[in-house]
C-alpha atoms as an extended CHARMM CRD file, in Angstrom:
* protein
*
       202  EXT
         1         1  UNK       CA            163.1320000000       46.6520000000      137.9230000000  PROA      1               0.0000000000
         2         2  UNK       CA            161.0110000000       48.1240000000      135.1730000000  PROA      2               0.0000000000
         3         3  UNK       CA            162.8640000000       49.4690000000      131.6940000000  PROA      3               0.0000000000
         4         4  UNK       CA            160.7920000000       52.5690000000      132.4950000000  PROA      4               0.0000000000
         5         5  UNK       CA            162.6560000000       53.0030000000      135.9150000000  PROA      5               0.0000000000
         6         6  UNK       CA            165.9890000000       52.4010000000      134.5790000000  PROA      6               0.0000000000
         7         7  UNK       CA            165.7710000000       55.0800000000      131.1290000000  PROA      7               0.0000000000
         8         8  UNK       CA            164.2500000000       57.8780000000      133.4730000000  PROA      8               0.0000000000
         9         9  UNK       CA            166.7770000000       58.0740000000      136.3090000000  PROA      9               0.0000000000
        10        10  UNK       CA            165.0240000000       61.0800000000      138.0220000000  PROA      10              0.0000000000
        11        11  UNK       CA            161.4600000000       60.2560000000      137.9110000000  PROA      11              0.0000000000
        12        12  UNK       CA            159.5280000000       60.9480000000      140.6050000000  PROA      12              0.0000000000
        13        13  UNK       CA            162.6590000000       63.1340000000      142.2890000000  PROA      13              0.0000000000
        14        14  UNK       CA            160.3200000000       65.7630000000      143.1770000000  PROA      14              0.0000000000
        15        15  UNK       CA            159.8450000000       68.5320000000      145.7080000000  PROA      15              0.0000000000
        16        16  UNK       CA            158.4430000000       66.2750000000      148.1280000000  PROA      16              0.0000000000
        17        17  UNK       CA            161.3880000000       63.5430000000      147.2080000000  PROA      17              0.0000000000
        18        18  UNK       CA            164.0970000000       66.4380000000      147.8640000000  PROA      18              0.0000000000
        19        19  UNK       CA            161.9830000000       67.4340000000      151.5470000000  PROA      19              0.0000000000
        20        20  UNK       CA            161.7630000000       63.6850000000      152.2670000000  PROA      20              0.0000000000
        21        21  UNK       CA            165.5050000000       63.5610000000      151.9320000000  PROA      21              0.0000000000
        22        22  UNK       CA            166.2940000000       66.5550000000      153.3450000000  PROA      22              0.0000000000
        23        23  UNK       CA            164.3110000000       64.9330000000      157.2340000000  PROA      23              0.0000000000
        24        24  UNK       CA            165.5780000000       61.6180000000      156.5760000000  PROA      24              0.0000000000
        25        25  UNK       CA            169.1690000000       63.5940000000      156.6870000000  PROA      25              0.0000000000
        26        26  UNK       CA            168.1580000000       65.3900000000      159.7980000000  PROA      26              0.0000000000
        27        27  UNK       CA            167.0550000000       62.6240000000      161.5820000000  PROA      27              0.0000000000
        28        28  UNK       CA            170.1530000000       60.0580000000      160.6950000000  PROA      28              0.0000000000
        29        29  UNK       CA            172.5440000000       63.2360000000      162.0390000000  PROA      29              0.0000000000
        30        30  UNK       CA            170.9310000000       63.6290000000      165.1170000000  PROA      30              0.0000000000
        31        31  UNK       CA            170.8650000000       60.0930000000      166.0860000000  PROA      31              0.0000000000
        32        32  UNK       CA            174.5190000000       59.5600000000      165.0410000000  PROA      32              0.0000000000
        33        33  UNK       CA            175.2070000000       61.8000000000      168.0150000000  PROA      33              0.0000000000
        34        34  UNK       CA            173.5650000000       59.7520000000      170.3870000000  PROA      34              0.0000000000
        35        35  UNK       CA            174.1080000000       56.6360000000      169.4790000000  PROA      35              0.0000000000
        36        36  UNK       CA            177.8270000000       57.5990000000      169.2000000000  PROA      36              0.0000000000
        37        37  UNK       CA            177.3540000000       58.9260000000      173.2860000000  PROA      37              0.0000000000
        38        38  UNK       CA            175.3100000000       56.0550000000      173.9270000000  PROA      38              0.0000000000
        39        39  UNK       CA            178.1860000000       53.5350000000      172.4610000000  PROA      39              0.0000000000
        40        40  UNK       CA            181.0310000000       55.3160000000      174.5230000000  PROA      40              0.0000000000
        41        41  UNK       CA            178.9260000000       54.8050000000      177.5540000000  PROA      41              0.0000000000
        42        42  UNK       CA            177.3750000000       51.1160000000      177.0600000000  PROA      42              0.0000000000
        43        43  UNK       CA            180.8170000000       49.8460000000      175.0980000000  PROA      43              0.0000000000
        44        44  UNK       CA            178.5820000000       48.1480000000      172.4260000000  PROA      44              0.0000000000
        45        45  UNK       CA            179.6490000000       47.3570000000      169.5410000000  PROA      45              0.0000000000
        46        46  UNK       CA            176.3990000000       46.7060000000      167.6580000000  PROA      46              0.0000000000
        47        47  UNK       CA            176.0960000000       50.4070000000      168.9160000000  PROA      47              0.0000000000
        48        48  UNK       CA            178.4550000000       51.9240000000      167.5630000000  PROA      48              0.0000000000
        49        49  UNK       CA            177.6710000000       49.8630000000      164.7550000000  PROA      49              0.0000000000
        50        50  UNK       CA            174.2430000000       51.6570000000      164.4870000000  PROA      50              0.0000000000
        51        51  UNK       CA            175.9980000000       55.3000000000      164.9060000000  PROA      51              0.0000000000
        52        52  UNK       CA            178.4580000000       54.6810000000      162.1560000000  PROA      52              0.0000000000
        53        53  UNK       CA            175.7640000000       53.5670000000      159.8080000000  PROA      53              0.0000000000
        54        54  UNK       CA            173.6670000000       56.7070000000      160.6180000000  PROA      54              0.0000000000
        55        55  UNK       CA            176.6500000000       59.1490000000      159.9070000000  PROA      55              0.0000000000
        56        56  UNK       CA            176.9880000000       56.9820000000      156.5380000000  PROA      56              0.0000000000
        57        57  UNK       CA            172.9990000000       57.3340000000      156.2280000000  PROA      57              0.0000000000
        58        58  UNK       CA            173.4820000000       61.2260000000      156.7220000000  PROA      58              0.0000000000
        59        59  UNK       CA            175.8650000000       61.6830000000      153.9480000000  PROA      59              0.0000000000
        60        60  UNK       CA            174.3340000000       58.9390000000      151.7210000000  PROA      60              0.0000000000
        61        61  UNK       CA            170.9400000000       61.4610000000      152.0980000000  PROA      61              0.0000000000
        62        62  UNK       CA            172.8790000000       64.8610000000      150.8340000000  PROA      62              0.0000000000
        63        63  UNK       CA            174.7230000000       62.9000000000      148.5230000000  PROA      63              0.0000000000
        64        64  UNK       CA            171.2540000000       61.9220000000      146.6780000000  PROA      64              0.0000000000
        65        65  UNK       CA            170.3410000000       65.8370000000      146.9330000000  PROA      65              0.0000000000
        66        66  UNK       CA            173.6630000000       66.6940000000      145.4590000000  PROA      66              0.0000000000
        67        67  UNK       CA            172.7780000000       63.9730000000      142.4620000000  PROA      67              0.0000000000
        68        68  UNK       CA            169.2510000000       65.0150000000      142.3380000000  PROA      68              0.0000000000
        69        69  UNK       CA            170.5420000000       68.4670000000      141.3240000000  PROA      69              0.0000000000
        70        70  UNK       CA            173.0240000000       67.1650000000      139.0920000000  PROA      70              0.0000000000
        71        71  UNK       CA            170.8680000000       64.7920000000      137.0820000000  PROA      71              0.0000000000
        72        72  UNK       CA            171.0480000000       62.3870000000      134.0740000000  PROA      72              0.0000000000
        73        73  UNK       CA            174.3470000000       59.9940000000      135.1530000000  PROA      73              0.0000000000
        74        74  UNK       CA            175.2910000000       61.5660000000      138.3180000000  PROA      74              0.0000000000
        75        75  UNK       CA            172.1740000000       60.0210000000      139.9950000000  PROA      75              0.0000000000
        76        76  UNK       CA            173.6930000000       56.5250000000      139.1660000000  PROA      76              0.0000000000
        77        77  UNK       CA            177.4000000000       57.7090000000      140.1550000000  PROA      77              0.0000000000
        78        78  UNK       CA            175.5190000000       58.4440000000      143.6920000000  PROA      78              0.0000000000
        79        79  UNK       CA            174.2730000000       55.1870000000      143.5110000000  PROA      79              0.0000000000
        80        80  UNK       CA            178.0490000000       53.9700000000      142.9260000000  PROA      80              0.0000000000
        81        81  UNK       CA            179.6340000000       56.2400000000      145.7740000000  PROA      81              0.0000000000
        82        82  UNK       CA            176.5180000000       54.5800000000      147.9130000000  PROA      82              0.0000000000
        83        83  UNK       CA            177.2480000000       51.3230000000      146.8170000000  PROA      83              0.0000000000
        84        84  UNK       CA            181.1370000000       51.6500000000      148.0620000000  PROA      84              0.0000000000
        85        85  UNK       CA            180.3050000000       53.0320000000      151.5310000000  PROA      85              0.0000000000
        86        86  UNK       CA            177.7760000000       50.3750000000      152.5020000000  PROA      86              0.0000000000
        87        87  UNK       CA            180.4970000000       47.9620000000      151.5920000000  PROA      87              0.0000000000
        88        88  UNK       CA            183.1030000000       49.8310000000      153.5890000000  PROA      88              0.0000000000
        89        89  UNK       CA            180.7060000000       50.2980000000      156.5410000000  PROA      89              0.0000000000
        90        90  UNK       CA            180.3820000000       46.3860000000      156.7680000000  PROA      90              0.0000000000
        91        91  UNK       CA            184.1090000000       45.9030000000      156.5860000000  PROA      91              0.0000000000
        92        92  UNK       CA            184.1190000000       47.9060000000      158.8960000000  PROA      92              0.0000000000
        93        93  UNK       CA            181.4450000000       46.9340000000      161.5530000000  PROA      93              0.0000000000
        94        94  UNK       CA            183.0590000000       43.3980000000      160.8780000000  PROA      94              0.0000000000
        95        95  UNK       CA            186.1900000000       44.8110000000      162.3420000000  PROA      95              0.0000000000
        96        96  UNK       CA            184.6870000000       46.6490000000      165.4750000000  PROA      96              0.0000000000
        97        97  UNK       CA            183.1980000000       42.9460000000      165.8260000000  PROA      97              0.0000000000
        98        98  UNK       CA            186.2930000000       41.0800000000      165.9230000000  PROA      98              0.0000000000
        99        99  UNK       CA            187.9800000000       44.1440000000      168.0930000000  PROA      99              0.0000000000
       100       100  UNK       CA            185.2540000000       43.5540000000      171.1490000000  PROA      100             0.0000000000
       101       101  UNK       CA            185.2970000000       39.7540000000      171.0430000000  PROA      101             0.0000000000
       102       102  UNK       CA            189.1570000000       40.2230000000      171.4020000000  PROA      102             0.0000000000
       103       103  UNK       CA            188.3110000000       42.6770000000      174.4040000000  PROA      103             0.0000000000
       104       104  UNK       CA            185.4320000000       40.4960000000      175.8270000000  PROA      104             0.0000000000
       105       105  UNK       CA            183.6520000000       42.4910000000      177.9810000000  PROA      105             0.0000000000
       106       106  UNK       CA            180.3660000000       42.5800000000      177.5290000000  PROA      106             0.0000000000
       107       107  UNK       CA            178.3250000000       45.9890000000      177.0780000000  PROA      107             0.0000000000
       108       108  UNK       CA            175.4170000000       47.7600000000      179.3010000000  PROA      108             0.0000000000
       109       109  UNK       CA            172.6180000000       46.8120000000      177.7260000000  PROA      109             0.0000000000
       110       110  UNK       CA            169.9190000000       48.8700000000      179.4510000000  PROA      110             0.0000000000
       111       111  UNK       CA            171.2150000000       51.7300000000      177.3460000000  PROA      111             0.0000000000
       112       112  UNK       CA            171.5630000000       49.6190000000      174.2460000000  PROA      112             0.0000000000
       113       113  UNK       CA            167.4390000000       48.2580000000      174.5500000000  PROA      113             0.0000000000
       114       114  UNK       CA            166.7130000000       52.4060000000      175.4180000000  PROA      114             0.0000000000
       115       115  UNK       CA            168.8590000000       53.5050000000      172.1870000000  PROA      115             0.0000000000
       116       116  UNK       CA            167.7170000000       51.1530000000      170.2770000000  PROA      116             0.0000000000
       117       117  UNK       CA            164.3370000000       51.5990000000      170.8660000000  PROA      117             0.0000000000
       118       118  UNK       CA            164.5150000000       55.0620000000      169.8550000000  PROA      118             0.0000000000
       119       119  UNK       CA            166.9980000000       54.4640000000      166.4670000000  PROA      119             0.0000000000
       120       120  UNK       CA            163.8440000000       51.9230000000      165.6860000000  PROA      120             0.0000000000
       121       121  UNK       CA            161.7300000000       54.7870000000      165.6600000000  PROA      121             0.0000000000
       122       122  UNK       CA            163.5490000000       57.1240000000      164.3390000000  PROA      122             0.0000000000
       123       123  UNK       CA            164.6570000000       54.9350000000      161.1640000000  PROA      123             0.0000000000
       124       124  UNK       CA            160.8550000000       53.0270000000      160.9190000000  PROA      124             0.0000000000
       125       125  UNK       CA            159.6740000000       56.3690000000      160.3380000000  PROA      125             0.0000000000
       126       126  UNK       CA            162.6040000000       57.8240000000      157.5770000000  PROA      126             0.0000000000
       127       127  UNK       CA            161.8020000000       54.3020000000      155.4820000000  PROA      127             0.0000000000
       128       128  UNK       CA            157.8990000000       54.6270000000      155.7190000000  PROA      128             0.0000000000
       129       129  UNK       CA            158.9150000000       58.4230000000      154.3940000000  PROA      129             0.0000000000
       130       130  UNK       CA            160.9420000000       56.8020000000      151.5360000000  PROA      130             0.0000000000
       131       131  UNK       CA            158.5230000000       53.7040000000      150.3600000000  PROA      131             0.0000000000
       132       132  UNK       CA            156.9750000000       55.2350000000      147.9270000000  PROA      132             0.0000000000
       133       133  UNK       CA            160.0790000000       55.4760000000      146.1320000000  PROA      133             0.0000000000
       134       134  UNK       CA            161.3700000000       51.7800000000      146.2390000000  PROA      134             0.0000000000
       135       135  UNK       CA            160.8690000000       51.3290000000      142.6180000000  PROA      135             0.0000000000
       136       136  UNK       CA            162.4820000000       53.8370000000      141.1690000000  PROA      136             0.0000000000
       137       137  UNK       CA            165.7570000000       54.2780000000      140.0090000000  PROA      137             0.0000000000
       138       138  UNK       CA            169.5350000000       53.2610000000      141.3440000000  PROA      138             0.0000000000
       139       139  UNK       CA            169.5510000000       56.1980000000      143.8460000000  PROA      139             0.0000000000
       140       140  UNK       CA            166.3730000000       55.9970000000      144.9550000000  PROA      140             0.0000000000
       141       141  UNK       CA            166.5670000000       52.2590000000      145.2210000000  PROA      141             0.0000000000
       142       142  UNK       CA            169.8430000000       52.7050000000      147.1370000000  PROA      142             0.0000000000
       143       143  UNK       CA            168.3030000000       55.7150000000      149.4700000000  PROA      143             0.0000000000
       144       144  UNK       CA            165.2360000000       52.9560000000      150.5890000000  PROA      144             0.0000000000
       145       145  UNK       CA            167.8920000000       49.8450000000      150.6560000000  PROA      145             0.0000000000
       146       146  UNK       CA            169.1530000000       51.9510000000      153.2450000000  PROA      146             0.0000000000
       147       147  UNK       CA            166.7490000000       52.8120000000      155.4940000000  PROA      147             0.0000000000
       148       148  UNK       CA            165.4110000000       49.2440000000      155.1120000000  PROA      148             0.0000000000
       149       149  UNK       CA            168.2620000000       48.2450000000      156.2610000000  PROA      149             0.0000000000
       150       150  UNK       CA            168.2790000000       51.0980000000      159.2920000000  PROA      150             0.0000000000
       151       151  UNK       CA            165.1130000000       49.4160000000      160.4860000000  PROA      151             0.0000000000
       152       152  UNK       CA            166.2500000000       45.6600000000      160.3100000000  PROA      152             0.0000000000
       153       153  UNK       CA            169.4900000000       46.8470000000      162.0550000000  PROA      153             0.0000000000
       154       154  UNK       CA            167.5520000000       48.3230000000      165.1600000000  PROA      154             0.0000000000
       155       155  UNK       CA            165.6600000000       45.5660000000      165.7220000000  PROA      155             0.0000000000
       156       156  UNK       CA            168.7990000000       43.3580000000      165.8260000000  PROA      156             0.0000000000
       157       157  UNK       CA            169.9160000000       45.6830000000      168.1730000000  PROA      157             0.0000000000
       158       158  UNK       CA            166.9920000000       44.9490000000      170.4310000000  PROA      158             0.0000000000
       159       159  UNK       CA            167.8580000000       41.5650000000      170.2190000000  PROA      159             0.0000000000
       160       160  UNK       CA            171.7630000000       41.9360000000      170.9910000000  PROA      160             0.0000000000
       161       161  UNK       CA            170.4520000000       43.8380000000      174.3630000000  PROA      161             0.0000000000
       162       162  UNK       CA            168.4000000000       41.4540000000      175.0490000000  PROA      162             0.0000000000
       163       163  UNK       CA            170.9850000000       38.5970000000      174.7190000000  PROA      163             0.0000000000
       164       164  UNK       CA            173.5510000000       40.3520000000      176.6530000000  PROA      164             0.0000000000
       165       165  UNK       CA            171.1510000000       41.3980000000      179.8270000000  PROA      165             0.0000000000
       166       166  UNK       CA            169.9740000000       37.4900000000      179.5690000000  PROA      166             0.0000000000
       167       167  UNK       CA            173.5460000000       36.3540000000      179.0910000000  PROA      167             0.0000000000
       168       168  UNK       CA            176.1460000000       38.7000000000      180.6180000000  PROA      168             0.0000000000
       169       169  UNK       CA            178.0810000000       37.4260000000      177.5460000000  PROA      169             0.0000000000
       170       170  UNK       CA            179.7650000000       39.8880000000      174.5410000000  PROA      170             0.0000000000
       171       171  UNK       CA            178.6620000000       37.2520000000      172.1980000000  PROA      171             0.0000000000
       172       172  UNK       CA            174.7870000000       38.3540000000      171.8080000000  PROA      172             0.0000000000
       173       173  UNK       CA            176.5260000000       41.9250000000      170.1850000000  PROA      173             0.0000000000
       174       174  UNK       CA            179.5450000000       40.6410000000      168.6120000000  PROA      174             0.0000000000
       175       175  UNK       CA            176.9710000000       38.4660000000      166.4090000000  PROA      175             0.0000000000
       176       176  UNK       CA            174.3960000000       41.4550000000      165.6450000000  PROA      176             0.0000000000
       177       177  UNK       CA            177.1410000000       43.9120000000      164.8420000000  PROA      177             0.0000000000
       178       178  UNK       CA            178.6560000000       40.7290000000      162.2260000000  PROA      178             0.0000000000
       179       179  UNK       CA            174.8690000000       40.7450000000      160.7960000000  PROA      179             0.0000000000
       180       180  UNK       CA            174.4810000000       44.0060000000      160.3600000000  PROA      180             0.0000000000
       181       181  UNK       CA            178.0450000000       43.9060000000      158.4070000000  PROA      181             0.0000000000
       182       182  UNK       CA            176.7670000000       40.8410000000      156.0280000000  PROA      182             0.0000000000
       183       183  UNK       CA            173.4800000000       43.0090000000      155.3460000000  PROA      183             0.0000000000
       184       184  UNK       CA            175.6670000000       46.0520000000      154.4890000000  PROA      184             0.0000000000
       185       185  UNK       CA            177.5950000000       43.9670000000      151.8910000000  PROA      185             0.0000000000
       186       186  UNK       CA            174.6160000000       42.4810000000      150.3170000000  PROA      186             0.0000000000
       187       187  UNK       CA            173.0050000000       45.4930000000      149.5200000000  PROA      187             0.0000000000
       188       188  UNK       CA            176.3930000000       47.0700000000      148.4570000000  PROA      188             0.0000000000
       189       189  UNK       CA            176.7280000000       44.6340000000      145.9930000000  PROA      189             0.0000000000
       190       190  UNK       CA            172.7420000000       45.2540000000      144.7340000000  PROA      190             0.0000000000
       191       191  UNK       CA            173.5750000000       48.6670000000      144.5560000000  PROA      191             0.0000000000
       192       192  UNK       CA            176.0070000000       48.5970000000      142.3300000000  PROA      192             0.0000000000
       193       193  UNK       CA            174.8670000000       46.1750000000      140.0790000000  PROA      193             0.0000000000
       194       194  UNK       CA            171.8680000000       48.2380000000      139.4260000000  PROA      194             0.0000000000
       195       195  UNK       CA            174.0090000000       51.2190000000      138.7960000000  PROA      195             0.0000000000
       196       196  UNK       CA            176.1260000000       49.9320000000      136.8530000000  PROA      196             0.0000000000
       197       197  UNK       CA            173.4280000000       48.5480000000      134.8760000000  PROA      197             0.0000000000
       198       198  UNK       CA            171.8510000000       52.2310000000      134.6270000000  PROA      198             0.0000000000
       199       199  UNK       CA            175.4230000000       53.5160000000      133.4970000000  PROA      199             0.0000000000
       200       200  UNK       CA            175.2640000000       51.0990000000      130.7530000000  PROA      200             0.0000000000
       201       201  UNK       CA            172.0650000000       52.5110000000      129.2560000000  PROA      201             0.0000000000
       202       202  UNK       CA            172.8810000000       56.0610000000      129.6990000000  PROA      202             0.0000000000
């Protein structure tokens, strides 16, 4: 991360920045609501996984809006606040996890593949939105960790229906939901180094 990045927190937060958050919030919303019907009705847990990180996603988005406003430190407080939810949100995806192993029955997963083919969409086109601003600063770095980490998680997803229509086991989404938990933590923890770095210089 460039010196540059780090002294001017809200570089490059922009009109078109602020729009680009403002769909990326609209979209993560709207699929929270189906992929928290589609989780109720498949018993997935990498699905409800998924809707859980969308809702975070959603608030994460007018969170970075609110900071944007704010400027100068608040835009690395975000990044703090941000930092502490993904970390919760893997907690607790790693407890959902644990939860429907105990349960062991395995999900439906012709609505998982369907759902998760359209999350994959959805989130593959929020992070090509928001690559432009992978460089910048704590919040924006946080904002594109995120839907990185939207797109990665769909894919799993995918995968976990895949497993469980080949297998008829609840292992295949046990393991995707634990994955998607680890991924959460590691970029919780990148998060808030970087913003506490930024904090630091301010």
């Amino acid at each position: 991360m460039s010196e540059r990045c780090c002294n001017h927190p809200s570089s490059g937060a922009g009109p078109r920045y602020r729009k680009t958050l403002w769909i990326a919030l609209a979209v993560n919303a709207a699929m929270f609501l189906v992929e928290v019907l589609a989780s109720a009705v498949s018993g997935s847990a990498a699905l409800a996984a998924d809707a859980a990180d969308f809702a975070g996603d959603a608030a994460n988005y007018g969170l970075s809006l609110a900071a944007i406003a704010a400027g100068g430190a608040w835009l690395s407080r975000a990044a703090m606040v941000k930092g502490l939810a993904m970390g919760a949100y893997g907690c607790g995806v790693l407890v959902l996890a644990g939860w429907r192993l105990w349960l062991g029955q395995p999900p439906e997963p012709v609505v998982m593949g369907a759902v998760g083919l359209l999350a994959l969409a959805a989130n593959f086109g929020v992070a090509w939105l928001l690559y432009a601003y992978r460089e910048g600063d704590a919040n924006m770095r946080s904002v594109w960790l995120c839907s990185r980490n939207d797109v990665l998680s769909n894919v799993a997803v995918l995968a976990a229906a895949a497993g469980v229509f080949g297998t008829a086991s609840v292992w295949p989404d046990v393991a995707v939901a634990a994955v998607m938990a680890s991924l959460a933590l590691t970029s919780s923890v990148s998060v808030l180094r970087h913003a506490r770095r930024e904090l630091r210089t301010q």
